[in-house]
C-alpha positions in Angstrom: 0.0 0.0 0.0 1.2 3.7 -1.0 1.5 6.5 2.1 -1.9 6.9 2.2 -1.2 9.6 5.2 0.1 12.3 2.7 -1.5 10.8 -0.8 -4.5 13.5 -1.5 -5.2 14.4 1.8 -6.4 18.2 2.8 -3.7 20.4 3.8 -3.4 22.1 7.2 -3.3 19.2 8.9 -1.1 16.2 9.5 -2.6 13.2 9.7 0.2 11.2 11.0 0.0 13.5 14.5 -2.9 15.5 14.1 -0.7 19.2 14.6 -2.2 21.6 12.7 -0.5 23.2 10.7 0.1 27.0 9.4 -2.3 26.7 6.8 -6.1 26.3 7.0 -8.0 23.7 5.3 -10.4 24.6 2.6 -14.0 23.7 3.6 -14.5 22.2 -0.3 -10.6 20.3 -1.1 -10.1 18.4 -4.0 -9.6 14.5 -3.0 -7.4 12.6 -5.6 -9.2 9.3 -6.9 -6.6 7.2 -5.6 -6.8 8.3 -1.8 -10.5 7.9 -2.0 -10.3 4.0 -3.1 -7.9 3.6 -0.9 -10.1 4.9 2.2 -12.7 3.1 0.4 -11.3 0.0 0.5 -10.2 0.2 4.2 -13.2 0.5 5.0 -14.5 -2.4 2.8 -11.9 -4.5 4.6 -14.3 -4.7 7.7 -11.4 -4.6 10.3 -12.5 -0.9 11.1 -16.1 1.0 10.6 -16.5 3.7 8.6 -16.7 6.1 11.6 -13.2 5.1 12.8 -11.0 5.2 9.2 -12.7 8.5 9.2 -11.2 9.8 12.5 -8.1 8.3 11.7 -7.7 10.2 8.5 -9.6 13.3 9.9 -11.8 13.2 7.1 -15.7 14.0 7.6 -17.5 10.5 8.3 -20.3 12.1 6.0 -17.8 12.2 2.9 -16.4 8.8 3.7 -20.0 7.1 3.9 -20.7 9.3 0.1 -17.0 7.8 -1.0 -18.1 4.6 -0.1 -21.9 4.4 -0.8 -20.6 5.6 -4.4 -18.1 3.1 -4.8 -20.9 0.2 -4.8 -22.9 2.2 -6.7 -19.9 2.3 -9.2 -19.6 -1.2 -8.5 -23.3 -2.1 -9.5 -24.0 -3.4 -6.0 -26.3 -0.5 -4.8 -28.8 1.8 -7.3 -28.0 4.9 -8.0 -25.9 7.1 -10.8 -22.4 5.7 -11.5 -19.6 8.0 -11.8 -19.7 8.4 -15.2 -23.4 8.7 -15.6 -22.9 11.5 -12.9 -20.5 13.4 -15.1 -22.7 13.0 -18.3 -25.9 14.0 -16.1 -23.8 17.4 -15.0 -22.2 17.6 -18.8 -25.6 17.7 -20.2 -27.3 19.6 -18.3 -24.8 22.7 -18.7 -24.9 21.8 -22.7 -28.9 22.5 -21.9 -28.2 25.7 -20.2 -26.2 26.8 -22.8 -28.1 26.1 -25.6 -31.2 27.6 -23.8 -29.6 30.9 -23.7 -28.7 30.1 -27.7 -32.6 30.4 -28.2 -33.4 33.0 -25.7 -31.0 34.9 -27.7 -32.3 34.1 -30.8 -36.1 34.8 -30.2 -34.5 38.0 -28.7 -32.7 38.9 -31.8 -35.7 37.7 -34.2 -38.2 40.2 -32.2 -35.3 42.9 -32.8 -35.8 42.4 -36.5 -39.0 41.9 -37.0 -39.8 45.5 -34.9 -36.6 47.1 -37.5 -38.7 45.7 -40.5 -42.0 47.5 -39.7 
């Protein structure tokens, strides 16, 4: 197994000790895939709960039970959106927005000229 302790982890604080240090931690951090399936499958092992790999990588017990719940999800072994059907879902629906404003624009600019015609 890699260092999991430094691999993707927030920064501000060390997880080895648990000293804080001189930088705070953002309230949103990125998470790198590969410490997430790592904390995923620790807690898959069974020899700790969710609650405790949590507190022993001061990560939020809410995100680890999301990491985890998505992972079988991913895995086909709870319902739900996949990963990838996720990122389509949020692709989409900004290609939606976008080409929503494309017509609003449009019927906009038709309006214009039909009122310059007159």
């Amino acid at each position: 197994m890699t260092d999991i302790h430094h691999q993707g982890h927030r920064p501000g604080k060390d997880v080895q000790n648990g000293n804080h240090g001189t930088e705070e931690a953002p309230s949103s951090s990125v998470v790198h895939p590969e410490f997430k399936a790592e904390i995923v499958e620790l807690c898959c092992q069974g020899d700790r709960s969710i609650g405790q790999v949590a507190k022993d990588f001061t990560l939020s017990e809410t995100a680890v039970r999301a990491w985890v719940h998505q992972a079988e999800t991913d895995a086909g072994e709870r319902p739900g959106l996949t990963t990838e059907e996720r990122a389509e879902l949020i692709r989409l629906r900004r290609e939606n927005r976008r080409l929503q404003m494309d017509v609003d624009l449009l019927k906009r600019a038709t309006a214009f000229f039909a009122k310059e015609t007159r």
